[in-house]
Backbone as JSON Lines, residues from 0, in Angstrom:
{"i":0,"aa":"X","n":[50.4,31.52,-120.25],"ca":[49.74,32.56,-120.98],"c":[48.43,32.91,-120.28]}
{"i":1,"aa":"X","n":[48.12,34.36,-120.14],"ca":[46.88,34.88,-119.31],"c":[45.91,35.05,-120.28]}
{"i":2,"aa":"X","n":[45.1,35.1,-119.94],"ca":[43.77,35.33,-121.01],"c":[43.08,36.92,-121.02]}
{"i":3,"aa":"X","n":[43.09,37.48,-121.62],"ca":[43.07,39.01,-121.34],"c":[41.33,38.94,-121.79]}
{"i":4,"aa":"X","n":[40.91,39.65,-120.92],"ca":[39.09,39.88,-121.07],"c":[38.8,41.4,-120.97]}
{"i":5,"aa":"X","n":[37.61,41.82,-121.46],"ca":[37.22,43.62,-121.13],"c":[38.48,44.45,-122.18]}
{"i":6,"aa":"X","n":[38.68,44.15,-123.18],"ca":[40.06,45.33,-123.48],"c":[39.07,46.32,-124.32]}
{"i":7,"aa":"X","n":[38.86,46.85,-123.81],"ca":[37.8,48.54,-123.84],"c":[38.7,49.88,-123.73]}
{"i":8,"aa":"X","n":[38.59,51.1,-124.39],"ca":[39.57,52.06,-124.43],"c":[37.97,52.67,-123.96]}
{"i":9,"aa":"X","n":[38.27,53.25,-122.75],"ca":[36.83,54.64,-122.37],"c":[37.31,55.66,-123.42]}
{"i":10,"aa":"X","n":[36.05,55.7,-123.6],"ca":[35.74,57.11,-124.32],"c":[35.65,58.86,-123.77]}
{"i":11,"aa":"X","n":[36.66,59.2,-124.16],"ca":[36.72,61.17,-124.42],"c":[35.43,61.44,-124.32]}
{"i":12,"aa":"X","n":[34.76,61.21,-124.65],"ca":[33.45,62.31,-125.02],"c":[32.22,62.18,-124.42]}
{"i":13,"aa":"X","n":[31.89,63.21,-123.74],"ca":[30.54,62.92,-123.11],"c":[29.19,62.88,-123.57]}
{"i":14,"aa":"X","n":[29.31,63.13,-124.51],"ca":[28.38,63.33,-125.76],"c":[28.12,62.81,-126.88]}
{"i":15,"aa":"X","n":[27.67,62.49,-127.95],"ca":[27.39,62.01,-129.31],"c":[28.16,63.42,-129.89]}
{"i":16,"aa":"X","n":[29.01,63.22,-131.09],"ca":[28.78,64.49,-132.42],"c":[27.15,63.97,-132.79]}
{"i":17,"aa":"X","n":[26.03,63.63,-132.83],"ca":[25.03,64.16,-133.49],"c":[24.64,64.71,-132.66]}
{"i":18,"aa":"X","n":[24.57,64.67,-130.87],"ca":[24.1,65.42,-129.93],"c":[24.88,66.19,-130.29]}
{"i":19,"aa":"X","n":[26.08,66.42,-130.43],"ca":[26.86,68.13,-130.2],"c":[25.94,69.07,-131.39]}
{"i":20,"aa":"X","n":[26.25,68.24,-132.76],"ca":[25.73,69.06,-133.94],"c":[24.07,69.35,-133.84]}
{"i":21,"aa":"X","n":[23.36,68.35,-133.49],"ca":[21.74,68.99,-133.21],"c":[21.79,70.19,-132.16]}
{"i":22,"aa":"X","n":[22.58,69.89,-131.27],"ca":[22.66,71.51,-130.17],"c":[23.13,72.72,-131.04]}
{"i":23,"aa":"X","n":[24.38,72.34,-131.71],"ca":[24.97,73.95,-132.7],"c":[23.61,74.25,-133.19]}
{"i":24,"aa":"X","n":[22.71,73.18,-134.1],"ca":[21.64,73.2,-135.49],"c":[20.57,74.44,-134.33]}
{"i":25,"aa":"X","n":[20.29,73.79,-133.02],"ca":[19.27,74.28,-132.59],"c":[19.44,75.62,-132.33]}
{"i":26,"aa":"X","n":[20.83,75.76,-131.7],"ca":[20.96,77.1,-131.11],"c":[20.91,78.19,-132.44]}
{"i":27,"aa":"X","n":[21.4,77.59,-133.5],"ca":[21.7,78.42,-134.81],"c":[20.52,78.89,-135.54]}
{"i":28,"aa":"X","n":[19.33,77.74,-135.27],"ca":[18.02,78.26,-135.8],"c":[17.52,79.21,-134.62]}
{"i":29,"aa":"X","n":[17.4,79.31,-133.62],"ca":[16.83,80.32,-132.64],"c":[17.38,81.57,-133.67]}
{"i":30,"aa":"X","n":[18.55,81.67,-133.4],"ca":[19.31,82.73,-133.56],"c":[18.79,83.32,-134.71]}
{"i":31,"aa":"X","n":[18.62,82.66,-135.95],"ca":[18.41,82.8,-137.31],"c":[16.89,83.72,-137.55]}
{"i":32,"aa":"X","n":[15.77,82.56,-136.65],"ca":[14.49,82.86,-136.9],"c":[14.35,84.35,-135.59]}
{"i":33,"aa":"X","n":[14.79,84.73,-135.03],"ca":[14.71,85.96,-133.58],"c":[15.44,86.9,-134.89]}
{"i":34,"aa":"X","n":[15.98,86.81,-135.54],"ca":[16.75,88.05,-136.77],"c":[15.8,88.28,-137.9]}
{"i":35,"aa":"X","n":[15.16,86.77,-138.29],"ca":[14.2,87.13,-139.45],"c":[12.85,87.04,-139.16]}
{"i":36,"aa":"X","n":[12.42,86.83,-138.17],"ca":[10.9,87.11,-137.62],"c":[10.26,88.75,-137.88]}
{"i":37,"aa":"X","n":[11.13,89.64,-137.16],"ca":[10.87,91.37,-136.98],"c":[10.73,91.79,-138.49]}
{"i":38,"aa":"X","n":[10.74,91.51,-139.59],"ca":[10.95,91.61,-141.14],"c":[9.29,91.31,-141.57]}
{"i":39,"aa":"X","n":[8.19,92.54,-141.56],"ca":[7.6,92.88,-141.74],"c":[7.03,92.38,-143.05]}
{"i":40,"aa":"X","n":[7.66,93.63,-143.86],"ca":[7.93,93.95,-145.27],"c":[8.63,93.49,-146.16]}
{"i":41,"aa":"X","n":[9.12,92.64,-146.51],"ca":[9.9,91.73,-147.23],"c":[9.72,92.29,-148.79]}
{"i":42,"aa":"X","n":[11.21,92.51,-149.46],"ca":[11.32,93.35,-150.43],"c":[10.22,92.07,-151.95]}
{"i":43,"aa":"X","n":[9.78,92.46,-152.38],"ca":[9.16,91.69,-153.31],"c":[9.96,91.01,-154.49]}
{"i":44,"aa":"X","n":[11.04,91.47,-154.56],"ca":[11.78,90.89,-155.54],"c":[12.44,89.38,-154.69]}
{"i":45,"aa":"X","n":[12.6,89.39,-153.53],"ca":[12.78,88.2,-153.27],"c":[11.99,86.79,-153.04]}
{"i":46,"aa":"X","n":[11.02,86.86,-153.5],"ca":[10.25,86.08,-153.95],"c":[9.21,85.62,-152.38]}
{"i":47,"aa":"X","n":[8.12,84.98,-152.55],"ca":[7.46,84.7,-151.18],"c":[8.22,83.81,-150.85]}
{"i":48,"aa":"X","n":[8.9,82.95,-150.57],"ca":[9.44,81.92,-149.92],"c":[11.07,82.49,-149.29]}
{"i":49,"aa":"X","n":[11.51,83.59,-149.52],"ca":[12.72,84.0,-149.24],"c":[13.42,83.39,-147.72]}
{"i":50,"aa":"X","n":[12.59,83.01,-147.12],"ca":[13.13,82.73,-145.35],"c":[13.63,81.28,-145.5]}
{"i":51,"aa":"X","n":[13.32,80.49,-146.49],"ca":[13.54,79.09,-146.42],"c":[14.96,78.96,-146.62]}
{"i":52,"aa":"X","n":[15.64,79.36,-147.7],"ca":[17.08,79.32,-147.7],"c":[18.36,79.61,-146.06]}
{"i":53,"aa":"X","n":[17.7,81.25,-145.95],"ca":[18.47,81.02,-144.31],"c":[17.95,80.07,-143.1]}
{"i":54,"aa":"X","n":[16.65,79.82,-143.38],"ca":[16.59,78.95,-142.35],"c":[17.15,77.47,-142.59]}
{"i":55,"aa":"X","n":[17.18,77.12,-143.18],"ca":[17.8,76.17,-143.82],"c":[19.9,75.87,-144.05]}
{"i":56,"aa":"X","n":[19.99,77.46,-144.31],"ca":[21.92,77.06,-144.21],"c":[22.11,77.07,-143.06]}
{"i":57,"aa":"X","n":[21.5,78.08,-142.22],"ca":[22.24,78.51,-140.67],"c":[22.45,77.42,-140.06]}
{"i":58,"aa":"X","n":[21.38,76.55,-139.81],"ca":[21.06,75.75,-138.97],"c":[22.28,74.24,-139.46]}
{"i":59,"aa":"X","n":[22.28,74.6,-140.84],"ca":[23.26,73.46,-141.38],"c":[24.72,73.99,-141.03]}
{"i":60,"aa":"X","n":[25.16,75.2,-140.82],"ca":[26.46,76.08,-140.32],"c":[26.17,75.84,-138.69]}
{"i":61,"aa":"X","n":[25.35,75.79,-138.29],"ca":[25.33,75.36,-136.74],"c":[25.6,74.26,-136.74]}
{"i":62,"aa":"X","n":[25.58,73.11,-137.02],"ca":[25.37,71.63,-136.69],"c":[26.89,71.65,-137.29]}
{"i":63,"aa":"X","n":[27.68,72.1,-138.02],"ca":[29.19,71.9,-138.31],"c":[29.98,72.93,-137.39]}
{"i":64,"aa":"X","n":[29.51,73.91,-136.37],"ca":[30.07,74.46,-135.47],"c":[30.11,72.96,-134.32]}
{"i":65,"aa":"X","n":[28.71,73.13,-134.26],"ca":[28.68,71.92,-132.83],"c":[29.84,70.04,-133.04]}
{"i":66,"aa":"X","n":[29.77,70.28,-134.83],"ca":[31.43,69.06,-134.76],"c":[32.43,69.68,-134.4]}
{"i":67,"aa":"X","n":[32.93,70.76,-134.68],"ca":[34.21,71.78,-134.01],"c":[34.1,71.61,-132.54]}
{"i":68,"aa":"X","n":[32.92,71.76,-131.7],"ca":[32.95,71.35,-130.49],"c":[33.46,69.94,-129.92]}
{"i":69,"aa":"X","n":[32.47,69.45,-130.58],"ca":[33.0,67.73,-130.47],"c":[34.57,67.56,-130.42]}
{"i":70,"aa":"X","n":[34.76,67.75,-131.66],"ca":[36.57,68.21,-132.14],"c":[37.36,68.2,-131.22]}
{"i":71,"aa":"X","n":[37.26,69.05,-130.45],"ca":[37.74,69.65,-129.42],"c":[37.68,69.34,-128.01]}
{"i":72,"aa":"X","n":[36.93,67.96,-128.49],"ca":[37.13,67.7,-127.0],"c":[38.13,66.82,-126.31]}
{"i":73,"aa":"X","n":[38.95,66.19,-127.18],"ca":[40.56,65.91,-126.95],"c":[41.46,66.44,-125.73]}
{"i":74,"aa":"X","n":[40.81,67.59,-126.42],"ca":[41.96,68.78,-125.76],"c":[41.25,68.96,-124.41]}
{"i":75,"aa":"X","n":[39.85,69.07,-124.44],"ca":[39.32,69.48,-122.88],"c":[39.54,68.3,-122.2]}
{"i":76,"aa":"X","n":[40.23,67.44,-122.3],"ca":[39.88,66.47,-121.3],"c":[41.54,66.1,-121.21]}
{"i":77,"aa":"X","n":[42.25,66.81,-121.49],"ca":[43.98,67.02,-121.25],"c":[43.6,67.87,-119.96]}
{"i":78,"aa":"X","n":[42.98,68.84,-119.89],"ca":[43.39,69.38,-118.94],"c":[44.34,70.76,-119.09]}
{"i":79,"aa":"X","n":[44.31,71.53,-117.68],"ca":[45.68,72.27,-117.83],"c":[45.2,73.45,-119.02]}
{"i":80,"aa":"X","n":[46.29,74.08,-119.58],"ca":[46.43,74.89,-120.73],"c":[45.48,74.62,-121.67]}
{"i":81,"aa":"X","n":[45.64,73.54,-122.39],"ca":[45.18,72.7,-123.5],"c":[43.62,72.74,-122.95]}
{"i":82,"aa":"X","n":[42.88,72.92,-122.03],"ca":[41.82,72.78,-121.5],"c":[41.25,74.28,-121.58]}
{"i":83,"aa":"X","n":[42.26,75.16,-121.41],"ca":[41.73,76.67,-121.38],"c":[41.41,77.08,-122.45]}
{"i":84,"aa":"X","n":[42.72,76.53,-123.54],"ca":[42.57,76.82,-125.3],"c":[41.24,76.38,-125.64]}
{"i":85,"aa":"X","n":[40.62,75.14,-125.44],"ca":[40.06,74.29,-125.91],"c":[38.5,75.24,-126.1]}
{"i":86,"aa":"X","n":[38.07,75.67,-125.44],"ca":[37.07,76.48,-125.2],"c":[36.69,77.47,-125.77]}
{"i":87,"aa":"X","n":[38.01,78.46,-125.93],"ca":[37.82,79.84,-126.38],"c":[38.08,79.36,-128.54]}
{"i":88,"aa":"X","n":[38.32,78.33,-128.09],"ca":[38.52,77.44,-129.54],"c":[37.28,77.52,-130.35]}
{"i":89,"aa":"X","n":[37.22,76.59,-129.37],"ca":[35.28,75.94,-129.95],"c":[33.94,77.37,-129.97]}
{"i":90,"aa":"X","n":[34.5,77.81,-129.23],"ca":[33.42,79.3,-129.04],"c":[33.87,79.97,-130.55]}
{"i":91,"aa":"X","n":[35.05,80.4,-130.74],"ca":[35.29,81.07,-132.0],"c":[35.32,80.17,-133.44]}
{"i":92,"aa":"X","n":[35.53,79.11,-133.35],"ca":[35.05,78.23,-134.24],"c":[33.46,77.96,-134.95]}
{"i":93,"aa":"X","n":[32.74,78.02,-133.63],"ca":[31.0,77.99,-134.05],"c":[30.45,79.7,-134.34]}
{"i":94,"aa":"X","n":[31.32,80.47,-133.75],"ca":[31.14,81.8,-134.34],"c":[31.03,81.85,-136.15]}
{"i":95,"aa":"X","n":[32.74,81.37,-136.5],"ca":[33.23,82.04,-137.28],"c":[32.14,81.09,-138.42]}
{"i":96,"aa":"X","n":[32.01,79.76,-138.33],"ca":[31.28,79.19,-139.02],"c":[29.42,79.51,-138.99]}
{"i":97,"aa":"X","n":[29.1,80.12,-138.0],"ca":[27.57,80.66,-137.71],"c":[27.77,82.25,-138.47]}
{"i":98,"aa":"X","n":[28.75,82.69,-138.74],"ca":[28.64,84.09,-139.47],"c":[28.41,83.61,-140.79]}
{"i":99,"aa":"X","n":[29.16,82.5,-141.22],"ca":[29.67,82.51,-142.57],"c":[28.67,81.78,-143.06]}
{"i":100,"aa":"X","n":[27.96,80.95,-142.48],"ca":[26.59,80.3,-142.8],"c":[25.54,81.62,-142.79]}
{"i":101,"aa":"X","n":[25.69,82.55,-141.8],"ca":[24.24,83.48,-142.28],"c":[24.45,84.67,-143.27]}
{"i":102,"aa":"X","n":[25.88,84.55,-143.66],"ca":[26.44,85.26,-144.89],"c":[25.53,84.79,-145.93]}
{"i":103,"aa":"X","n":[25.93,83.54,-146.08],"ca":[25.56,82.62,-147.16],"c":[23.97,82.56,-147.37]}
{"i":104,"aa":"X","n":[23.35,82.24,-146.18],"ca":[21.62,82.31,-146.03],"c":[21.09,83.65,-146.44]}
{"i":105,"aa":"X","n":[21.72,84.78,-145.93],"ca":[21.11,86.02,-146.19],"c":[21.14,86.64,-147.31]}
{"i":106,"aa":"X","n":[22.42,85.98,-148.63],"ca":[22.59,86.8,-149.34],"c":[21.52,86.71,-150.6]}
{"i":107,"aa":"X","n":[21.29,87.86,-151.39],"ca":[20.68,88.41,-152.31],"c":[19.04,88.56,-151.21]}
{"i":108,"aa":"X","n":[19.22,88.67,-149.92],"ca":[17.96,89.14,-149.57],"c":[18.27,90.16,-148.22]}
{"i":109,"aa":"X","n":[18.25,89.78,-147.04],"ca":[18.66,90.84,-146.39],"c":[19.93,91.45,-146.35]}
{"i":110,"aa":"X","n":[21.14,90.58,-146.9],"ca":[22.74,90.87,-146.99],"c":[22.82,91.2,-148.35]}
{"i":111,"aa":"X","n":[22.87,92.41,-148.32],"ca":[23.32,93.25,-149.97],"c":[24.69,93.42,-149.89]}
């Protein structure tokens, strides 16, 4: 009988998911605060604090795009096809979830 030593499976991922999701969070607040900065005049019915809510979901809809990245990285490291999908994946994934988060942030103030 041999004695088996080192039984380690390498790891897929070049990254942390909290590194992936703090990158979605970060890129999602740029994005958020460059849209609600130019907003002058802020309608009065939305109270003085109105910016805290979107700044606050987006960035939380970014950081669950950047796990979709993570997600996905299975597939990028197949290679091939599965490597091409993998991409245009994760790109429309942090989209569809960065819309639907500034849906959510904007509404009853700049999204009527």
């Amino acid at each position: 009988m041999t004695q088996r030593t080192k039984l380690t499976t390498p790891t897929i991922h070049s990254a942390s998911v909290g590194k992936r999701m703090i990158q979605g969070a970060a890129i999602a607040l740029i994005l958020i605060a460059l849209f609600l900065l130019p907003v002058s005049e802020p309608d009065p019915a939305w109270g003085k604090l109105w910016m805290i809510k979107p700044l606050l979901i987006v960035p939380v809809a970014g950081a669950i795009g950047g796990a979709i990245y993570y997600l996905l990285d299975h597939l990028r490291y197949q290679g091939g096809w599965k490597k091409t999908l993998a991409y245009p994946l994760s790109l429309i994934g942090y989209i569809i979830v960065l819309w639907l988060g500034t849906v959510l942030g904007l509404n009853g103030t700049l999204w009527n």
